[in-house]
C-alpha positions as CSV (number, residue, x, y, z in Angstrom):
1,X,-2.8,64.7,-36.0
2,X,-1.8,63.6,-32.4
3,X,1.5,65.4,-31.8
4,X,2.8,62.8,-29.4
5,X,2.6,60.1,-31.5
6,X,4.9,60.5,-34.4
7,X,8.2,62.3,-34.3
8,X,8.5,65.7,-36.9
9,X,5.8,64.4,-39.1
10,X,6.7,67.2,-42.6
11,X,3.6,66.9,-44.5
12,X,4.5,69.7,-45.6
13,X,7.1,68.2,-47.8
14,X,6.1,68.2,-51.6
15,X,6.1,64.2,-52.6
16,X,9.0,64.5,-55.0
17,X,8.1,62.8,-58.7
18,X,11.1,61.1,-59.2
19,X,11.5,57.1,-59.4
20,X,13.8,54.7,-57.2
21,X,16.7,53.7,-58.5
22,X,17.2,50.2,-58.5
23,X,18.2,49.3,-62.3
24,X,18.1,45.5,-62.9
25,X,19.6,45.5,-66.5
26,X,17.7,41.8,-68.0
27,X,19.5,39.8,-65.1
28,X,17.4,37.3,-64.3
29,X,16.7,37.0,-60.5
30,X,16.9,34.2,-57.8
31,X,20.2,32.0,-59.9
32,X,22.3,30.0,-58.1
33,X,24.1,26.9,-57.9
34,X,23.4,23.8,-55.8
35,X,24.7,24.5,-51.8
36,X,27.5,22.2,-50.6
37,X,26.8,20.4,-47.3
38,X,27.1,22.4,-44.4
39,X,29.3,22.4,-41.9
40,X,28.9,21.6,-37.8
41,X,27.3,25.3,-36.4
42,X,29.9,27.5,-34.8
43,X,29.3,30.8,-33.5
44,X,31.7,34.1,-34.4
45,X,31.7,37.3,-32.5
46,X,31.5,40.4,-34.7
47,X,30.8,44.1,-34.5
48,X,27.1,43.5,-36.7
49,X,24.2,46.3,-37.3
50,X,21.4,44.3,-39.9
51,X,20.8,47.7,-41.8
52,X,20.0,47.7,-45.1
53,X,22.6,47.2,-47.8
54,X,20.4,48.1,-51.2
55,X,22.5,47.0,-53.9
56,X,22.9,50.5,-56.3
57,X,24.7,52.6,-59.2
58,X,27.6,53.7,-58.0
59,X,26.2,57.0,-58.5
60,X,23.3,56.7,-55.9
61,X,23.7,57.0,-52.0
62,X,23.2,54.5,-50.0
63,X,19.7,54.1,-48.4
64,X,18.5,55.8,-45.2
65,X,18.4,53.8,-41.9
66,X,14.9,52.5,-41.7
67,X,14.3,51.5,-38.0
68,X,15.6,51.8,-34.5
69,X,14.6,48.7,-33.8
70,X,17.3,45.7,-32.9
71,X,15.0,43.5,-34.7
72,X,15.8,45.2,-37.9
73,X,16.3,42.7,-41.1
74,X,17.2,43.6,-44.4
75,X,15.0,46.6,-46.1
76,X,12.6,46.1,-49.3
77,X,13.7,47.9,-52.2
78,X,11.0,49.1,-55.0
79,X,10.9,46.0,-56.7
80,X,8.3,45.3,-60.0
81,X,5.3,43.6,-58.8
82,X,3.3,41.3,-61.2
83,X,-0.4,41.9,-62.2
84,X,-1.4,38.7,-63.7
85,X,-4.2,40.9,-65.3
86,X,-1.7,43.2,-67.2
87,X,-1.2,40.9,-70.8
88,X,2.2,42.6,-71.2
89,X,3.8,41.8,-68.3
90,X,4.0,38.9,-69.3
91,X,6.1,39.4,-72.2
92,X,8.0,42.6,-70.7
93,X,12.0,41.3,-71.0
94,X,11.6,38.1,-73.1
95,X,14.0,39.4,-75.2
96,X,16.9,41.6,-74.2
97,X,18.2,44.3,-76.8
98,X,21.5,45.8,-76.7
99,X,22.1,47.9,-73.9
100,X,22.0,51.5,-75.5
101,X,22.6,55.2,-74.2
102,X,20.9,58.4,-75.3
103,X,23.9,60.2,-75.6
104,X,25.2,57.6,-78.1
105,X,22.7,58.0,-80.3
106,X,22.3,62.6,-81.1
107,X,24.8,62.7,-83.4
108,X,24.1,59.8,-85.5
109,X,20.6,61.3,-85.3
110,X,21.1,65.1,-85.7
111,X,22.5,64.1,-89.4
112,X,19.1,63.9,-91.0
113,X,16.0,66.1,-90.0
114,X,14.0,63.6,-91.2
115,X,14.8,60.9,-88.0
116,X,13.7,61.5,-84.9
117,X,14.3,59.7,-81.9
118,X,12.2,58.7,-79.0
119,X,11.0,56.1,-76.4
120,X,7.7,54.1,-75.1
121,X,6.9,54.0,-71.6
122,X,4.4,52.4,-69.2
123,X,4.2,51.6,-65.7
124,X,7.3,49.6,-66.2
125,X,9.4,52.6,-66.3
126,X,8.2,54.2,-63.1
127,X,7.8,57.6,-62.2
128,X,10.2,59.6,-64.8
129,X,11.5,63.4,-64.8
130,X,10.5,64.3,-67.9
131,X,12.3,67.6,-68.1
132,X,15.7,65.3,-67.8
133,X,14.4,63.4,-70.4
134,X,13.6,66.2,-72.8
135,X,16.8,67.6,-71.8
136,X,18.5,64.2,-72.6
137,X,17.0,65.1,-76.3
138,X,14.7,62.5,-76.5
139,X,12.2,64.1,-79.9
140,X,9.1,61.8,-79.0
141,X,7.7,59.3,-76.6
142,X,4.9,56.6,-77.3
143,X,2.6,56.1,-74.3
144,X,1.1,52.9,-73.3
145,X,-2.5,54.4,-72.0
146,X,-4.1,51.0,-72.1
147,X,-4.2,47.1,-72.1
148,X,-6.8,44.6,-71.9
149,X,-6.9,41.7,-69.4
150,X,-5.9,38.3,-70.1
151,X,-8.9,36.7,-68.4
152,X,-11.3,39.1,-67.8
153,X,-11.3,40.7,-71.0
154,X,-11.7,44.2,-69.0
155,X,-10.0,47.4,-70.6
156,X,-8.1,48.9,-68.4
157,X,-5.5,52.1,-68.0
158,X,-2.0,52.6,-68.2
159,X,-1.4,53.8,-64.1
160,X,0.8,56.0,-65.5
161,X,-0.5,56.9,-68.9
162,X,-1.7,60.6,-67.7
163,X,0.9,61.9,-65.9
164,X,3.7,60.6,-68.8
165,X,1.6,62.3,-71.7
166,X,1.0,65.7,-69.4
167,X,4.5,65.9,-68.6
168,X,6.1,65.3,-71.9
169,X,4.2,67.7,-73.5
170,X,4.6,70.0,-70.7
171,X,8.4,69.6,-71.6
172,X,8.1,69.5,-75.3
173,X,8.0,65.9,-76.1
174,X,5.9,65.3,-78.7
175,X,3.6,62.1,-78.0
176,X,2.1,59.4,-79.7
177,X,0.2,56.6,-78.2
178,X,-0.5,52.7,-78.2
179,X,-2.7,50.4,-76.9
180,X,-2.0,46.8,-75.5
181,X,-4.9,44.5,-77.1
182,X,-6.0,41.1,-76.4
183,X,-8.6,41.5,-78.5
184,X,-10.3,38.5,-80.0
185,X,-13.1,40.2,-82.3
186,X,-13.5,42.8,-84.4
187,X,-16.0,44.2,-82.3
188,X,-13.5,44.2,-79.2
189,X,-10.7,46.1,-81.0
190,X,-13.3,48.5,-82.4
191,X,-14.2,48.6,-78.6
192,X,-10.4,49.4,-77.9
193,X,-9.6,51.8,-80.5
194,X,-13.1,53.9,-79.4
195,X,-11.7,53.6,-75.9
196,X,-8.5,54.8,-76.7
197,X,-9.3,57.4,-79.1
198,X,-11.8,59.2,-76.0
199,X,-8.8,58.4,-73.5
200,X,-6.4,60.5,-75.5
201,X,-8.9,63.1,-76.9
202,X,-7.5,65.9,-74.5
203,X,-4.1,65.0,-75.2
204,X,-2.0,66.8,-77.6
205,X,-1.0,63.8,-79.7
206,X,1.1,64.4,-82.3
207,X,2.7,60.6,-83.3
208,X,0.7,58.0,-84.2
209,X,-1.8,56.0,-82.4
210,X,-0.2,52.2,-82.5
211,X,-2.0,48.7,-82.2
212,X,0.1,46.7,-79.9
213,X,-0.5,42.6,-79.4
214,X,2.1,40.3,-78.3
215,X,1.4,36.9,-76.4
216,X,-0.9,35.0,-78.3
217,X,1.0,31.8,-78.8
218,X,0.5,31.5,-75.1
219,X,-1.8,29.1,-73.8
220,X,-2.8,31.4,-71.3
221,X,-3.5,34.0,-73.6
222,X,-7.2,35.1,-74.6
223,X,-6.0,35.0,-78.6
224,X,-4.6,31.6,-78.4
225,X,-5.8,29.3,-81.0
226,X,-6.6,32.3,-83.3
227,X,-5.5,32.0,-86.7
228,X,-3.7,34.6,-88.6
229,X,-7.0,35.9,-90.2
230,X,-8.8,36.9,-87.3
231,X,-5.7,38.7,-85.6
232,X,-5.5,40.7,-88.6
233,X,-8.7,41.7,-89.2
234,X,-9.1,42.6,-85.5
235,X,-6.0,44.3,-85.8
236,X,-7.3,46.4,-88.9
237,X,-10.4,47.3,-87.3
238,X,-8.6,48.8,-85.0
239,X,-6.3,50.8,-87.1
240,X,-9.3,52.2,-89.3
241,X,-11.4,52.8,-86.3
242,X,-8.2,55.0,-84.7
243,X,-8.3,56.4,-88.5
244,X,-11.8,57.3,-88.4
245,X,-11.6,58.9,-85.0
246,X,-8.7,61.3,-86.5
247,X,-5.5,60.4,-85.6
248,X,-2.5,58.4,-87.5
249,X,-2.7,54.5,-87.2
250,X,0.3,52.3,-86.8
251,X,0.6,48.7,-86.5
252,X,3.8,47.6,-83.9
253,X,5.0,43.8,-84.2
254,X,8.2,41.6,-83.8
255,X,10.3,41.1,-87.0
256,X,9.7,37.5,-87.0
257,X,6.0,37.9,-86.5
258,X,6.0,40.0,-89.8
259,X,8.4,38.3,-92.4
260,X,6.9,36.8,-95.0
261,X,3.9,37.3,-93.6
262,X,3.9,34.8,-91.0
263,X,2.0,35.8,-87.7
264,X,0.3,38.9,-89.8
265,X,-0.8,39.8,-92.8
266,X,1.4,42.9,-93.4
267,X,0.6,43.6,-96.7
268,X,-2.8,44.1,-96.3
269,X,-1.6,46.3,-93.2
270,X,1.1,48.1,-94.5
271,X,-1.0,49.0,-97.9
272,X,-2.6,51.4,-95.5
273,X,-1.0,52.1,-92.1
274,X,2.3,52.8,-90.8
275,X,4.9,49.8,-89.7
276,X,6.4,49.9,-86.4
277,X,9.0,47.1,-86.3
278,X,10.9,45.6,-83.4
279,X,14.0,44.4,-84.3
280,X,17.5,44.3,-81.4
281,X,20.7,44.2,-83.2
282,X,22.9,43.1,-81.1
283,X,24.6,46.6,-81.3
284,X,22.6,49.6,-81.2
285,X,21.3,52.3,-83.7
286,X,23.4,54.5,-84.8
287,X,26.4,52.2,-84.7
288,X,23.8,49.6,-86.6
289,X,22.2,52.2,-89.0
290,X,19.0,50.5,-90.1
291,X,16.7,47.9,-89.0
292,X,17.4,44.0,-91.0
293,X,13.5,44.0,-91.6
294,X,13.3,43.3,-95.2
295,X,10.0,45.3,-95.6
296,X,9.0,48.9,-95.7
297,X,8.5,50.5,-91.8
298,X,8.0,53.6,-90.6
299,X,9.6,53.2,-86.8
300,X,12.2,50.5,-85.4
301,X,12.4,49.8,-81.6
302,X,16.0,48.9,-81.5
303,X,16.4,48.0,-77.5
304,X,14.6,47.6,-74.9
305,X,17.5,48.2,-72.6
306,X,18.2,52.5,-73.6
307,X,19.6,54.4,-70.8
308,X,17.8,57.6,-70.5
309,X,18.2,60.2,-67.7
310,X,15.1,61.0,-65.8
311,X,13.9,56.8,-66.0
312,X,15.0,54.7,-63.4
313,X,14.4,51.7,-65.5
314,X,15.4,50.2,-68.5
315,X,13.3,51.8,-72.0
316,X,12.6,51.0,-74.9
317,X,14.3,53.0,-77.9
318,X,13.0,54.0,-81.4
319,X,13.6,55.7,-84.8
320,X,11.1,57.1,-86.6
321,X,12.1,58.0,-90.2
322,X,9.3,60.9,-90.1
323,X,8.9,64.2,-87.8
324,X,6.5,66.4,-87.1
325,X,7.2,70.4,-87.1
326,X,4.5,71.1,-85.2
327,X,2.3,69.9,-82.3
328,X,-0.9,68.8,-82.7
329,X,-3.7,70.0,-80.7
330,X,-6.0,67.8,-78.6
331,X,-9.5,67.1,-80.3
332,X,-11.1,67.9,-77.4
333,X,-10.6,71.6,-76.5
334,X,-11.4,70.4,-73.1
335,X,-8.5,70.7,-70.8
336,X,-7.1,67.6,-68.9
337,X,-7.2,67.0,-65.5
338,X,-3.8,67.6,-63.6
339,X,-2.4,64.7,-62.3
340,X,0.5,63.6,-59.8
341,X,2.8,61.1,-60.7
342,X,1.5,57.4,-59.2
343,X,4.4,56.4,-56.9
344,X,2.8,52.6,-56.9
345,X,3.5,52.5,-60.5
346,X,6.3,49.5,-59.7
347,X,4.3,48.2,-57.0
348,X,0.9,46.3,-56.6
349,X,-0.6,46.8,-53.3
350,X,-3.2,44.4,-51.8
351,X,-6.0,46.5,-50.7
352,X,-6.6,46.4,-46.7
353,X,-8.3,48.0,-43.8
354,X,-6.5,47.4,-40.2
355,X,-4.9,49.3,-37.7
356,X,-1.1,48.8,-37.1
357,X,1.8,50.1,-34.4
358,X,5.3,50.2,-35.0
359,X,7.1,47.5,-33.2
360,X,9.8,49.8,-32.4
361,X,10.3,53.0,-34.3
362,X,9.9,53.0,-38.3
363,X,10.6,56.2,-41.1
364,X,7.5,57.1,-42.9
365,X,8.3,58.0,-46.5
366,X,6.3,59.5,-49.5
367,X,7.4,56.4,-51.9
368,X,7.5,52.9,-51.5
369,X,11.2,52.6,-52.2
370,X,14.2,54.3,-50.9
371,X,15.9,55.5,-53.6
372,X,17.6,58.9,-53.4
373,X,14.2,60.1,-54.3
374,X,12.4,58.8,-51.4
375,X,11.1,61.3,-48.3
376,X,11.5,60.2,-44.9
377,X,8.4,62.6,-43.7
378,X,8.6,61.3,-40.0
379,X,8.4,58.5,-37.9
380,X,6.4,56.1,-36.2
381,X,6.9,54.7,-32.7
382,X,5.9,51.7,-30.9
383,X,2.1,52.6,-29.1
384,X,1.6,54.8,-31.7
385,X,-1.2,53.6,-34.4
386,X,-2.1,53.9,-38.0
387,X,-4.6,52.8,-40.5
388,X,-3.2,50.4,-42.9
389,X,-4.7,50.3,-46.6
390,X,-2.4,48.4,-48.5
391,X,0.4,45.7,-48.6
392,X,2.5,44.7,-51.2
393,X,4.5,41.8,-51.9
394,X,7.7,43.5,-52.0
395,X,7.6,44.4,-48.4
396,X,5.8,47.7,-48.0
397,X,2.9,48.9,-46.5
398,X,0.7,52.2,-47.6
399,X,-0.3,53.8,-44.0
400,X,-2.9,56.6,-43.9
401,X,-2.3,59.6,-41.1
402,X,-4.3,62.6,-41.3
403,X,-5.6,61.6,-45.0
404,X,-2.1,61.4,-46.0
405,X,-0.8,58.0,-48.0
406,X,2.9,57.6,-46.1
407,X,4.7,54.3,-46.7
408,X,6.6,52.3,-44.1
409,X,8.3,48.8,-43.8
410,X,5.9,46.0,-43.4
411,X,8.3,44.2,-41.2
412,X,8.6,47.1,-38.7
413,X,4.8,46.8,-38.4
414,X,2.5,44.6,-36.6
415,X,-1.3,44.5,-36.2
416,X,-0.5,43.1,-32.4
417,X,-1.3,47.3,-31.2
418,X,-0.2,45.7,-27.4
419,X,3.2,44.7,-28.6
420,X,5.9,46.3,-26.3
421,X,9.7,46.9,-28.0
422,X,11.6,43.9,-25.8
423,X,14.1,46.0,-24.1
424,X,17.2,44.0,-25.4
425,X,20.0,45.1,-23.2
426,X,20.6,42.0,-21.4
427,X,20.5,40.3,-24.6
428,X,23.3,41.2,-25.5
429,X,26.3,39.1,-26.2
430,X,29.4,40.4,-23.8
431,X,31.5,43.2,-24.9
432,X,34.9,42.3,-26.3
433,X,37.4,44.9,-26.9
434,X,36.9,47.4,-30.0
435,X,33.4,46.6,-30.7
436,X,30.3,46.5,-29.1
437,X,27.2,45.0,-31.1
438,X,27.7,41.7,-31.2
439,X,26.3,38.2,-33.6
440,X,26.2,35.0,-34.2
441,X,27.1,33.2,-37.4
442,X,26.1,29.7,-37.8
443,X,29.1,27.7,-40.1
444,X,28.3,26.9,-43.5
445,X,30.6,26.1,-46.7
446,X,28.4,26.8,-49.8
447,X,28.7,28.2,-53.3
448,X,26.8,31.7,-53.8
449,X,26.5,34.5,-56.2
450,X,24.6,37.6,-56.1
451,X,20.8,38.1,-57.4
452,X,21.8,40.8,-58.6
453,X,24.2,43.1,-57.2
454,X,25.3,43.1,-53.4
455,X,27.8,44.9,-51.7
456,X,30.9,43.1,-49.6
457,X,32.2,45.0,-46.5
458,X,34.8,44.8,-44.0
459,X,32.4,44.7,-41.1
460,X,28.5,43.7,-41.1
461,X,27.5,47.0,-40.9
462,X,26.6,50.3,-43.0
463,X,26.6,53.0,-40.3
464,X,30.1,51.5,-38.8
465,X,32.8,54.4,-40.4
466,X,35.1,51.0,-40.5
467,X,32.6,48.9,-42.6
468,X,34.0,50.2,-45.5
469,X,32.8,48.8,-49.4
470,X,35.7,46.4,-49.9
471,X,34.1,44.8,-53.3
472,X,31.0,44.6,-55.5
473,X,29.7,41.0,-56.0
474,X,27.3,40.5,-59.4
475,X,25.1,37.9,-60.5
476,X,27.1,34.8,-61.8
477,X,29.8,35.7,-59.8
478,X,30.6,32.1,-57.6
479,X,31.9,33.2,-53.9
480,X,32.1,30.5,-50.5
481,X,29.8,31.8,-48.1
482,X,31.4,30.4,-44.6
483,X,29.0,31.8,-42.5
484,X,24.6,33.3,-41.9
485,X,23.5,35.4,-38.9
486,X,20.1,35.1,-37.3
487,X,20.2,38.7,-37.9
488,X,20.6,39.3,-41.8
489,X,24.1,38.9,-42.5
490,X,26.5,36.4,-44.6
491,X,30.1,36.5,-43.9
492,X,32.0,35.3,-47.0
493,X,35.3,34.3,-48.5
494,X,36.5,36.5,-51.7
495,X,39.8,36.6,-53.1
496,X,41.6,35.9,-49.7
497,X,39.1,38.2,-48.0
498,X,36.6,37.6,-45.0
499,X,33.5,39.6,-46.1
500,X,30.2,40.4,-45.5
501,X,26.9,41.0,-46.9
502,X,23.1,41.0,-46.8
503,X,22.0,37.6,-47.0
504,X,19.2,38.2,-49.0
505,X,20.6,39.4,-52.0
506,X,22.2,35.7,-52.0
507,X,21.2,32.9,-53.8
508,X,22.4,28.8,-54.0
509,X,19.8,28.0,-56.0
510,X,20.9,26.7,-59.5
């Protein structure tokens, strides 16, 4: 590593294993209503820094500065990225359970030995601390450790799959597994369950082994135009392949998809593997005590929207009205490989080779994201180059220094490795009394609520001791925006107030 070109770079610095902390809750993003027309441009003077403003939990800290630079812009948070190629995320959040908390549901629980509770997770779900989790007293979890592409046909791996069944069992969590199919043959979902059965073999997996297919009314699904039949004998030679292979089948579908038969045939199903129903009451197990499907099942998925410390994001929730005193051991006495957790889990990086500079100075962390558990490892300064390997859509960049993956702000970063910081100083709008950073806002009159979550402050700053949190604006929430910076910033009108906030967490848009 050349010293002189990055500032204190710790390598030495574990990479932590937790997951950013940007909860979205099933709001759907980028709502608005229609802008008013705006009004003739006018230009204010006041104290601005365009930091980052991540909207959060009121229990997490506010993100680091990112940048010395004066051409700073909003930051990136960890955002999920779609992979057209994954089948379920395309039907991750089409329906919205009833927002539940782990701690709500022990007692109800702890009543009868016979229930256990637990989770699934994939990718979605991010890197989680699994000893939180087990401490949370979560029994099991169900592991996504595979899917099939929608076009392609190509299995693939759960990026997470690994490190979630190492580290529950690690922490006592017994595990079970499933599989995402878009299988359109019984050959292919002999092809899966053989897969999965090998992928898991070194795993100590406990639950059952579920088949999981969801989608197929698409039209852009592989299974569209397949008739009842053929799902079910695919999904049947599946189950008795996974039988075969020595673990405990279970078949995992919608409520509506199985009553009376009418996506499935269940009967022929149930007379020989385990049910897994999902079915969201519109208030939560234990308060609702029992799933409304009519037919016998042997786990409900009651939300999709638990609360679970150690997961960043939202997780699914289950009963199962069986346990399991003891752990089962892995088939294969070979042991598994030891993984790290995959801090691109929420992200999807285009693969690239090109050098880059800072275009002023820019933090180097060990994540994507700057969550609370994100490591600023060190710096990088303007004449100072890297090799860039990836970019994502969300506004990162993976950088490689000394065979270390570090990730920085794309924006900070340009391939242009001639581009000189513009010294800005005579820039700079002309001090007034009791400020000193100055910006312009252009006049406009228009109707705007929150993506999500966005803070309103007193000043258009977060390092500013005086740009105090005055409010909390949420999504559907209708304020007048009076005013945009070139530089980031919104100033707005709220309940008598002149406020501001990052404009990108903003929308007009109905």
């Amino acid at each position: 590593m050349n010293p002189t070109g990055y500032s204190k770079l710790l390598f030495a610095i574990p990479f932590t294993v937790l997951a950013a902390a940007l909860l979205f809750f099933g709001v759907k993003l980028f709502l608005g209503r229609d802008a008013e027309e705006k009004a003739p441009v006018s230009v204010e003077k006041v104290e601005a820094e365009p930091l980052e403003d991540i909207p959060r939990e009121s229990t997490k800290e506010e993100g680091q500065e990112e940048t010395a630079s004066k051409e700073q812009e909003d930051l990136p948070g960890e955002a999920d990225q779609t992979q057209a190629e994954d089948p379920q995320e395309q039907i991750v959040g089409e329906e919205e359970g009833a927002e539940a908390d782990m701690s709500e549901v022990q007692t109800g629980a702890g009543e009868n030995a016979n229930v256990t509770i637990g989770i699934d997770v994939a990718r979605y779900q991010g890197v989680i601390d699994w000893q939180q989790v087990a401490a949370s007293g979560v029994q099991f979890a169900m592991v996504r450790v595979g899917y099939r592409t929608q076009s392609g046909g190509e299995i693939c791996e759960d990026s997470t799959a690994k490190y979630n069944m190492q580290e529950a069992t690690k922490n006592g969590i017994k595990i079970g597994a499933y599989f995402f199919s878009t299988a359109v043959s019984e050959a292919e979902a002999k092809e899966e369950a053989d897969w999965t059965a090998d992928y898991i073999s070194q795993y100590q997996i406990t639950y059952p082994v579920a088949y999981n297919c969801e989608g197929y009314s698409s039209e852009g699904s592989r299974q569209f135009g397949l008739d009842r039949a053929a799902r079910s004998d695919a999904a049947l030679a599946f189950l008795d392949r996974i039988s075969e292979r020595g673990y405990t089948p279970m078949f995992y579908a919608a409520k509506n998809e199985m009553e009376g038969d009418r996506d499935w045939d269940v009967s022929a199903i149930s007379a020989k593997y385990k049910i897994w129903v999902s079915q969201y009451p519109q208030v939560p197990f234990p308060q609702t005590e029992k799933s409304s499907y009519s037919k016998s099942h042997a786990m409900w998925q009651y939300t999709n929207r638990g609360t679970i410390p150690g997961i960043p994001k939202n997780v699914d929730m289950n009963v199962a009205y069986f346990g399991y005193d003891e752990t089962a051991a892995a088939l294969n006495s070979e042991a598994p490989e030891e993984v790290a957790a995959n801090v691109e889990a929420l992200v999807n990086f285009t693969e690239v080779d090109e050098t880059v500079t800072a275009k002023d100075v820019v933090n180097l962390r060990d994540r994507p994201g700057q969550g609370a558990d994100s490591v600023v490892l060190g710096t990088l300064a303007n004449g100072t180059t890297a090799q860039r390997t990836g970019i994502s859509d969300s506004g990162w960049s993976r950088l490689l220094i000394d065979g270390q993956k570090v990730y920085a702000v794309s924006s900070f970063l340009t391939t242009d490795t001639s581009y000189v910081t513009p010294d800005q100083t005579a820039a700079q709008v002309p001090a007034v009394p009791d400020n000193g950073i100055k910006t312009q806002f252009a006049s406009v009159n228009e109707s705007v609520t929150a993506k999500i979550e966005v803070n309103l402050r007193t000043l258009p700053s977060v390092t500013n001791p005086d740009a105090a949190v005055s409010a909390t604006l949420k999504y559907g929430e209708w304020i007048t925006r009076t005013g945009i910076s070139d530089n980031g910033w919104s100033r707005v009108e709220y309940n008598g107030q002149t406020l501001y906030c990052i404009s990108s967490y903003l929308s007009t848009a109905p």
